[in-house]
C-alpha positions in Angstrom: 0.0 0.0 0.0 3.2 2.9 1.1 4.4 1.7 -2.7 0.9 2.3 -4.7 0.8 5.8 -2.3 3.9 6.5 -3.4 3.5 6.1 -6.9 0.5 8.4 -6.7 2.3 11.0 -4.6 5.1 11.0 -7.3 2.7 11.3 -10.4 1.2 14.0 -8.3 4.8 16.1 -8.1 5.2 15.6 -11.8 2.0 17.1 -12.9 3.0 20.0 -10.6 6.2 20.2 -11.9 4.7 20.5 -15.6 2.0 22.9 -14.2 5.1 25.2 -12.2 6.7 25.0 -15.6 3.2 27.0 -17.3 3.3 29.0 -14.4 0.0 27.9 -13.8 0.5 28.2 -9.9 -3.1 27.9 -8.5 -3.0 23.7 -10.2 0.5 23.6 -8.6 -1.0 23.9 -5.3 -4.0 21.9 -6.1 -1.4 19.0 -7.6 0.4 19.6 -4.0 -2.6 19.2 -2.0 -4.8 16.4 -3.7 -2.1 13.8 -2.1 -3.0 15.2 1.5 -6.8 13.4 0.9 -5.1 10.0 1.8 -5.0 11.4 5.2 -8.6 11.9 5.6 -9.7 7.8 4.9 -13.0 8.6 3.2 -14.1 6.7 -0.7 -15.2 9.9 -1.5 -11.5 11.2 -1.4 -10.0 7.7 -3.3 -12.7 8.8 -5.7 -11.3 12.2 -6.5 -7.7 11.3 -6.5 -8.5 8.3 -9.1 -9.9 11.6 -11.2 -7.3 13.7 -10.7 -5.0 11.2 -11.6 -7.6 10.4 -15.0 -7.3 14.4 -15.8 -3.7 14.0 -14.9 -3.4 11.5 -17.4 -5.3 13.3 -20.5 -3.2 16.3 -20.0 -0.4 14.3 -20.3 -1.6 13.3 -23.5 -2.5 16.4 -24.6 0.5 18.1 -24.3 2.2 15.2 -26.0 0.0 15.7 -29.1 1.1 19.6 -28.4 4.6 19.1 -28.5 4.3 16.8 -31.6 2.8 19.3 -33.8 5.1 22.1 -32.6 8.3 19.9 -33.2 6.7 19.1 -36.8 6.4 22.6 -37.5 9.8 23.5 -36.6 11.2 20.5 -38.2 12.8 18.8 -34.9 12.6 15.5 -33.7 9.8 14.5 -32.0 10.1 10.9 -31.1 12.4 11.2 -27.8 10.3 13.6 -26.4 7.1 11.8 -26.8 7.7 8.5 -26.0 8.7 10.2 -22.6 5.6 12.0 -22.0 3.5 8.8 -22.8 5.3 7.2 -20.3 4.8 9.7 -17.7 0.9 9.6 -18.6 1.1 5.8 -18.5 3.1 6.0 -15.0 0.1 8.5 -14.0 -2.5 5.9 -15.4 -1.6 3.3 -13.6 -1.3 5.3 -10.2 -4.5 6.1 -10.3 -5.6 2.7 -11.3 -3.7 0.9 -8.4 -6.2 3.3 -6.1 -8.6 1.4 -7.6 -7.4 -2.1 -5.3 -9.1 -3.9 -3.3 -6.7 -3.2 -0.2 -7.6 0.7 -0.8 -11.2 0.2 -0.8 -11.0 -1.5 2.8 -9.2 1.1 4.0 -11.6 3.7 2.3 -14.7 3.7 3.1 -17.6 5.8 4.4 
């Protein structure tokens, strides 16, 4: 379970760093303080960290599709950079997925 929270709290800091890196500081501090809901032991707060980590996700994927068409235009290589980016959204899929276990939804509930 301190691995799957782990994973989550680490997809979490990434998506903040990427946010930091907009300057989009209001999503920094939500990405900083979506972790702190594992503290309160509630399904509704599993609930809305499995979403965060969904929207997480999709804007993963979406700046990927971003920075493919930007490097296109430019004519740079693209490759390197997205196969990253997919595999941070991937990492960030499958955090929120392992919230999803059985051992969390004992833990959580209401």
């Amino acid at each position: 379970m301190k691995l799957r929270i782990g994973l989550f709290i680490t997809a979490a800091v990434l998506m903040a760093a990427h946010f930091f890196r907009e300057g989009s500081y209001w999503i920094v501090s939500l990405c900083a303080v979506v972790p702190l809901l594992f503290l309160l032991k509630k399904r509704w707060c599993l609930l809305v960290m499995q979403l965060a980590a969904y929207c997480a996700t999709a804007s993963w994927l979406l700046t990927t599709l971003q920075l493919i068409q930007l490097r296109q235009q430019i004519g740079r290589s693209w490759t390197s950079a997205a196969i990253i980016l997919v595999s941070v959204a991937l990492f960030t899929l499958l955090a929120g997925l392992l919230l999803n276990s059985h051992c969390f939804r004992e833990q959580y509930r209401d």
